[in-house]
MARROKE-589462 format. One line per 2 residues: their letters; for each residue y, x, z of N, C-alpha, C, CB. Coordinates in steps of 0.02 Angstrom, whole numbers. Each point is the difference from the previous one (the first is absolute). Glycine has a CB too. Layout:
A> Y X Z Y X Z Y X Z Y X Z ~ ...
//
This chain:
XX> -611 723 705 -24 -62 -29 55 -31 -42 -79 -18 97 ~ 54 -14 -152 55 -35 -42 36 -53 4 -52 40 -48
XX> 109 -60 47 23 -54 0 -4 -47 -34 41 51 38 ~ -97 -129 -20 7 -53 -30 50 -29 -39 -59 0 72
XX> 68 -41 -122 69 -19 0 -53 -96 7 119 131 -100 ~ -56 -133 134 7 -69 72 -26 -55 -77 153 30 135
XX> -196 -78 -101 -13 -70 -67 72 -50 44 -191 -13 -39 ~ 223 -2 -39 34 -50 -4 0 -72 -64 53 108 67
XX> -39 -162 -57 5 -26 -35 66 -28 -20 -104 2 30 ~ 89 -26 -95 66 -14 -40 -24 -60 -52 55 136 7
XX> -13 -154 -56 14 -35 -42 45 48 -65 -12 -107 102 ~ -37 129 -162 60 23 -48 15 -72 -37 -39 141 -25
XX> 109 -102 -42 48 -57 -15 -41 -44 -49 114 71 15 ~ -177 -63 -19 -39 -61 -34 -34 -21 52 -14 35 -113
XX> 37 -66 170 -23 -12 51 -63 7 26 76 -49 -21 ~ -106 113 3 -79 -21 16 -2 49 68 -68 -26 -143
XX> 38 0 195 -16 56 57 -61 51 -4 49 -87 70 ~ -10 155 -33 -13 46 -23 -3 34 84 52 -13 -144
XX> -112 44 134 5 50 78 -13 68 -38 -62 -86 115 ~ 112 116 -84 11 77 -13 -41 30 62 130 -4 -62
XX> -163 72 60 -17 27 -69 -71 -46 -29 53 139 36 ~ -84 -166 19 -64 -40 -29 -37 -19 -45 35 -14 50
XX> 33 11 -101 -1 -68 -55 -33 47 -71 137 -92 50 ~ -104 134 -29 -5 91 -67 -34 37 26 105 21 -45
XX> -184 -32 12 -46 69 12 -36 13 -61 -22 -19 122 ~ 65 15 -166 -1 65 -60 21 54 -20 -10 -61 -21
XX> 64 55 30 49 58 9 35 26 50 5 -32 -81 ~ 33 89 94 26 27 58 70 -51 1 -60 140 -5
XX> 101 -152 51 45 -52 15 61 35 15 -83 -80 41 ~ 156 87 -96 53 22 38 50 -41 22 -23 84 -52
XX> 50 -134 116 7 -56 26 83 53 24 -156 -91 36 ~ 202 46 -82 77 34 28 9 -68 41 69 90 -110
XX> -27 -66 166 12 -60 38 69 -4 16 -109 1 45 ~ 141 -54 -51 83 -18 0 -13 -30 51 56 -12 -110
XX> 6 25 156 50 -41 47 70 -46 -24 -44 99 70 ~ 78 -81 -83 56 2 -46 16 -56 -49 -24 112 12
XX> 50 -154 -18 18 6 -80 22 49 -38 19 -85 22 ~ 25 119 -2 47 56 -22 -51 67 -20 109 -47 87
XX> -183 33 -66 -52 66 3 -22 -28 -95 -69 22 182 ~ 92 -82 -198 -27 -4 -77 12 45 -49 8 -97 19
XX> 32 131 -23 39 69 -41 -72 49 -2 156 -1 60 ~ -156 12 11 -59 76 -5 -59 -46 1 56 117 79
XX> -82 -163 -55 -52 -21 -24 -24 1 -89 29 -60 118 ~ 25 36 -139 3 3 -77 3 84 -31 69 -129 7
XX> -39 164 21 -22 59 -21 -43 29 10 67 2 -7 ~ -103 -34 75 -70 63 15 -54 -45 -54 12 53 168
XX> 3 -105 -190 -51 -23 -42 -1 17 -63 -2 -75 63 ~ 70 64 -91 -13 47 -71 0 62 -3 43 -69 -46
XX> -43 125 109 -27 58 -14 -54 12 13 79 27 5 ~ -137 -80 21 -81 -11 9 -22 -15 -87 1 -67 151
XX> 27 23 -159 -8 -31 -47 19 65 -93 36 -137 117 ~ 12 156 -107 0 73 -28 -46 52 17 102 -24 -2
XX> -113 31 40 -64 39 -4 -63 -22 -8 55 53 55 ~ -74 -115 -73 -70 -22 -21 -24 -28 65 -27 89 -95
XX> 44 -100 155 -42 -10 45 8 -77 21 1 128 32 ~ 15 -184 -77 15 -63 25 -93 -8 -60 200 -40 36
XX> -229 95 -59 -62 -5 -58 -71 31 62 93 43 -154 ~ -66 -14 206 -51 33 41 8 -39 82 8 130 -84
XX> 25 -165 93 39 -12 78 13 -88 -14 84 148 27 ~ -98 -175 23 31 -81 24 77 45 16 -130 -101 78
XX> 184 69 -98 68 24 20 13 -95 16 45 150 -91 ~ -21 -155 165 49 -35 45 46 10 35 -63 -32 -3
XX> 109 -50 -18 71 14 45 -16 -60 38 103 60 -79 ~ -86 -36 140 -14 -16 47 56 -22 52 -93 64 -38
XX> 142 -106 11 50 -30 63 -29 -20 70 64 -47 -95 ~ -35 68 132 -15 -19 75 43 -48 8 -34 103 48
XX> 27 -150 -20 58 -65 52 -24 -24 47 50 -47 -77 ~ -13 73 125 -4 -47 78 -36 -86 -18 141 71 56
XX> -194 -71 -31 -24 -65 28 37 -57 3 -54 63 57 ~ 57 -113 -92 83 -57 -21 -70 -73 -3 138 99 -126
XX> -77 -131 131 -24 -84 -22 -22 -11 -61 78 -41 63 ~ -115 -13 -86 -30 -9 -58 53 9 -53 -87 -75 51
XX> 116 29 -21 58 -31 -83 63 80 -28 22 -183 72 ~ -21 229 -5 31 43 -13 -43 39 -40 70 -15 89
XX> -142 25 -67 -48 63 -60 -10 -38 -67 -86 64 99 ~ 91 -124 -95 1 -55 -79 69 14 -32 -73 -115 48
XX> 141 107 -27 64 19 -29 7 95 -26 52 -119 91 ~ -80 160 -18 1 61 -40 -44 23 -53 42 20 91
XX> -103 -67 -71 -68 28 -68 50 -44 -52 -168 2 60 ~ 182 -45 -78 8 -44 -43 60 56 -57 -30 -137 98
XX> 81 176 -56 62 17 -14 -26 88 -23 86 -105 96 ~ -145 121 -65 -30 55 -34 -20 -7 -64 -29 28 96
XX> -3 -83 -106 -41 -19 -61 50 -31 -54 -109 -24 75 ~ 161 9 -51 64 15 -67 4 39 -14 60 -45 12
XX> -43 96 51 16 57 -30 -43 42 -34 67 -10 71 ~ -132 1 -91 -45 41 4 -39 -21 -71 2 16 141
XX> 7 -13 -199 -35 -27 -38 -63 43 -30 106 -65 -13 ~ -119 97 8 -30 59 -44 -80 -14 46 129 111 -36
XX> -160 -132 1 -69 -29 38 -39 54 29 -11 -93 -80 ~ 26 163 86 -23 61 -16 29 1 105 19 57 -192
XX> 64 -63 169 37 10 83 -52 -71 61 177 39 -71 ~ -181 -74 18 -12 -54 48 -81 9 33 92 -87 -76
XX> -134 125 30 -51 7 20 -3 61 51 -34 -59 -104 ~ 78 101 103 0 55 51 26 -1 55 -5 47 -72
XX> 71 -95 69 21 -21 63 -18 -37 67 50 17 -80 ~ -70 -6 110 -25 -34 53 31 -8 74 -86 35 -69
XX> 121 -82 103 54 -36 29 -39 -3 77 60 -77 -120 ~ -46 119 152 -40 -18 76 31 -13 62 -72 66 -40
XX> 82 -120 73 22 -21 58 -4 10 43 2 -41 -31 ~ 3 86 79 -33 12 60 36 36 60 -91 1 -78
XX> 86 29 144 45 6 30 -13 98 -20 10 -141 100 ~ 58 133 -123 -10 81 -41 33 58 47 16 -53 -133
XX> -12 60 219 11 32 27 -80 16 23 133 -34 11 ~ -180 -3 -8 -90 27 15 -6 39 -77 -73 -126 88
XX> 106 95 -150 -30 33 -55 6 63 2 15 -83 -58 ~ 66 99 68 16 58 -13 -7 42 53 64 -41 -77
XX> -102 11 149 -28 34 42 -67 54 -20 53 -103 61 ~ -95 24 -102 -58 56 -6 2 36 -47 -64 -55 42
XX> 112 59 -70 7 47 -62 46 64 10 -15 -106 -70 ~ 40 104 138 58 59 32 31 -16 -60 -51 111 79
XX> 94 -157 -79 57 17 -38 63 -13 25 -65 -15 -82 ~ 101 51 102 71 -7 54 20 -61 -9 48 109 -4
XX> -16 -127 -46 69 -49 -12 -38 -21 -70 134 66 62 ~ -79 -116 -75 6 -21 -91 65 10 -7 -85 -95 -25
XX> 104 149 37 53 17 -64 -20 33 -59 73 10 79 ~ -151 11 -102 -22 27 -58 -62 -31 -35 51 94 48
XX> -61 -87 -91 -73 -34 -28 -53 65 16 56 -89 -117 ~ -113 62 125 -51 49 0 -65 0 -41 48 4 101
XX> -81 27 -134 -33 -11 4 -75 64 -5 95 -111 -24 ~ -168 52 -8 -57 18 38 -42 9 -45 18 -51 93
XX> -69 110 -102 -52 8 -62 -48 -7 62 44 87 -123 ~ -87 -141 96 -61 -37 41 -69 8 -48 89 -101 61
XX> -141 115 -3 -64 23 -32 -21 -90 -21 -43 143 87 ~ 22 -163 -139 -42 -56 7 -44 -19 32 23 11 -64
XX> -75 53 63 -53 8 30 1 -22 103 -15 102 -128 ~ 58 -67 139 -14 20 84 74 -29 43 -85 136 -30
XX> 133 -166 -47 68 -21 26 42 61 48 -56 -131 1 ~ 28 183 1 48 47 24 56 34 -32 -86 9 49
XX> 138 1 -19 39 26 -51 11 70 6 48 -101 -9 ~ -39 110 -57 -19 83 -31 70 47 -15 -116 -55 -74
XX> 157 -16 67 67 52 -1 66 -61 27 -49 102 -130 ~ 86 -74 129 75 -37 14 60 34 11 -61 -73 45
XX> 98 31 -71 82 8 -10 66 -44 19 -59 47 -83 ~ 112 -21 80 53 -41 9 67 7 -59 -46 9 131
XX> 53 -60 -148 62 -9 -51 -52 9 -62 126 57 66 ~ -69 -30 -132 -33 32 -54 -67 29 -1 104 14 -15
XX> -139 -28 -43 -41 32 -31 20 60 -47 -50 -103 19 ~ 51 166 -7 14 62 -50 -55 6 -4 93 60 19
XX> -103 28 -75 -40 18 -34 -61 15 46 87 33 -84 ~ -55 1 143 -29 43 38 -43 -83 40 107 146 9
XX> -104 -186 -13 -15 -67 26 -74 -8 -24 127 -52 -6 ~ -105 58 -85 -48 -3 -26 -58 13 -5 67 -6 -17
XX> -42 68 0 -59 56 -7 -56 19 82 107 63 -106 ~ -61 -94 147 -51 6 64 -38 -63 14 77 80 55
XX> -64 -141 -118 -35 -54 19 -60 -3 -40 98 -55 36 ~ -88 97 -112 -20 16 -35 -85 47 34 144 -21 -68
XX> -98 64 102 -70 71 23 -43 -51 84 110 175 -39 ~ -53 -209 63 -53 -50 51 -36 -63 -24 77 33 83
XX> -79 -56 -143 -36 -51 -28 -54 39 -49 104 -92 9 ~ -99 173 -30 -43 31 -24 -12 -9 -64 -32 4 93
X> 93 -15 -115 23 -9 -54 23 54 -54 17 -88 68
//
């Protein structure tokens, strides 16, 4: 049987809330998910090599920061300090900022630790996920997200 991927909600950097995968049932969903600050490097590369291959034109592509569950005024100072950083209305619409206690997240998702980004090619349809990875996106990334979206 397939693995769900877990509904969460968020807020991207144009503040509008957003429940993943729920929200996107047009297209298949590839949802990279950061722990990290320091995970922004490969996040940024697995996107412009989605994005090089045409598939930000066939695929919802999200980044997906995880953060521990915090006080108001702390998720208002870090959203606030994202959205400096973040101008390109394109990042702000893909990004999506979720609070929550991310040792159940990364439970139901078997994912050991956050020392890596991961991420997830999600059916729209049935929210199952169809493929997954850790770190980088390579070719070989591709082309298998490519032949599981039936593309």
């Amino acid at each position: 049987m397939a693995m769900v991927f877990p509904t969460i909600s968020g807020k991207n950097l144009h503040k509008k809330t957003t429940i993943i995968p729920d929200d996107f049932s047009t297209k298949n969903i590839i949802i990279i998910v950061a722990f990290q600050k320091w995970h922004q490097e490969n996040v940024n590369k697995c996107i412009s090599s989605l994005e090089n291959a045409g598939l930000n034109t066939t695929h919802e592509i999200l980044e997906v920061p995880v953060i521990r569950s915090s006080s108001w005024l702390k998720q208002m100072r870090l959203d606030g300090l994202m959205r400096a950083a973040f101008r390109d209305p394109n990042i702000r619409q893909r990004t999506v900022t979720v609070y929550i206690d991310k040792q159940h997240f990364r439970n139901s998702l078997n994912i050991p630790d956050e020392e890596s980004i991961h991420w997830f090619l999600v059916d729209y349809v049935n929210k199952n996920i169809l493929l997954r990875g850790e770190n980088k996106i390579n070719t070989e990334d591709i082309e298998a997200i490519k032949s599981a979206s039936k593309i």
